[in-house]
C-alpha positions, 0 to 999 in steps of 0.5 A, spaced: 652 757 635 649 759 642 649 767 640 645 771 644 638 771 640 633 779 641 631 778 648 639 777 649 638 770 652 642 765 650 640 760 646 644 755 650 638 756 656 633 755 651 631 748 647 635 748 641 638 743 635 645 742 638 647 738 633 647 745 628 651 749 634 657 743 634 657 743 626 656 750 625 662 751 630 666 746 626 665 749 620 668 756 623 673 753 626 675 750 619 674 756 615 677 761 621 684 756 620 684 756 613 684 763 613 690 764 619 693 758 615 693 753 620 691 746 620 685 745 624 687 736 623 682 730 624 684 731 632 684 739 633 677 738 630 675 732 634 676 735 640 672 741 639 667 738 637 668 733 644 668 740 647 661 742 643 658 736 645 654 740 650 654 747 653 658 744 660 666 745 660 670 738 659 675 737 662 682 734 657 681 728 661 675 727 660 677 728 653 682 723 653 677 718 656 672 719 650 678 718 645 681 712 649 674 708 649 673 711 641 680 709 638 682 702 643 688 704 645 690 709 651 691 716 648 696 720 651 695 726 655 700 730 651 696 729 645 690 732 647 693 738 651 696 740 645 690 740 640 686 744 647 693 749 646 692 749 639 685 750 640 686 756 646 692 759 641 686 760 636 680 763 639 676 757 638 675 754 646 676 759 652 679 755 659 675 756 666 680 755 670 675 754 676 672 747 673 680 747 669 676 745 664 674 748 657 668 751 652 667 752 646 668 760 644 662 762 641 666 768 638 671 766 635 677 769 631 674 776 634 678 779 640 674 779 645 674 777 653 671 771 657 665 772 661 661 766 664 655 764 667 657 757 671 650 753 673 652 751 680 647 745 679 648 743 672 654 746 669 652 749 663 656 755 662 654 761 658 659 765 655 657 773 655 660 778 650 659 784 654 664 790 653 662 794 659 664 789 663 671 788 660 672 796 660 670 796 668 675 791 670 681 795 665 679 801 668 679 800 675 686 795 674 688 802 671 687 806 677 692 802 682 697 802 676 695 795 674 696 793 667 691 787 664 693 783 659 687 778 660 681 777 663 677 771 664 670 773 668 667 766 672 659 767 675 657 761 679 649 761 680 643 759 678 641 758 671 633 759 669 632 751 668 635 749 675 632 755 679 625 753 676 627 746 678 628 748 686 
């Protein structure tokens, strides 16, 4: 999967085998479910690997779109909003609520709060595991007598390929 490598660069910015990150978060995810004792069933597992299928946020009715064009018949839109809860509800993918779109989680099964870096240009989106970050936000949301249940950090920029591109 795309975890950070020594120099802390994300390997979603760097040329990468992709293929082995989405089978890599699959059998994850295949081994995270068997240990929770859920069932990670042909759909689930599909619309993770959609999710994987690059390192942009997708849309569910983009998901739906490719299972439609793949089964011959119109997936219903339940159907796929309950794998993407299911896939929520386990720590698999994470939801960016500015795109209302979803990404692959890259830590799952580890507790653990939603950093992002969205590319304004082209989309990728780069998840960060930052502690410090999270501690920040509880302890200034803990000054006002704020409580966070949850958090999930968005950063519209940039990435190093399009700002080398411009």
């Amino acid at each position: 999967m795309f975890k950070p490598l020594t120099d802390n660069t994300p390997l979603a910015c760097l040329p990468h085998d992709h293929s082995r990150c989405v089978a890599d978060a699959l059998a994850e995810a295949e081994q995270l479910c068997h240990k929770q004792g859920t069932r990670l069933t042909a759909l689930r597992k599909r619309v993770l690997e959609l999710v994987w299928a690059s390192h942009k946020p997708l849309g569910a009715y983009d998901i739906l779109a490719v299972l439609s064009e793949e089964d011959g018949r119109r997936a219903a839109p339940p159907t796929v909003y309950r794998a993407l809860d299911f896939l929520l509800e386990n720590g698999l993918v994470h939801r960016i609520s500015s795109l209302n779109a979803f990404i692959g989680c890259v830590h799952p099964g580890e507790l653990h709060q939603g950093q992002f870096l969205i590319c304004k240009a082209c989309h990728t989106a780069i998840e960060l595991e930052q502690a410090a970050i999270s501690q920040a936000i509880v302890a200034s949301a803990a000054s006002v007598g704020f409580v966070v249940e949850s958090q999930t950090v968005e950063v519209v920029g940039l990435c190093s390929r399009c700002r080398e591109a411009a």
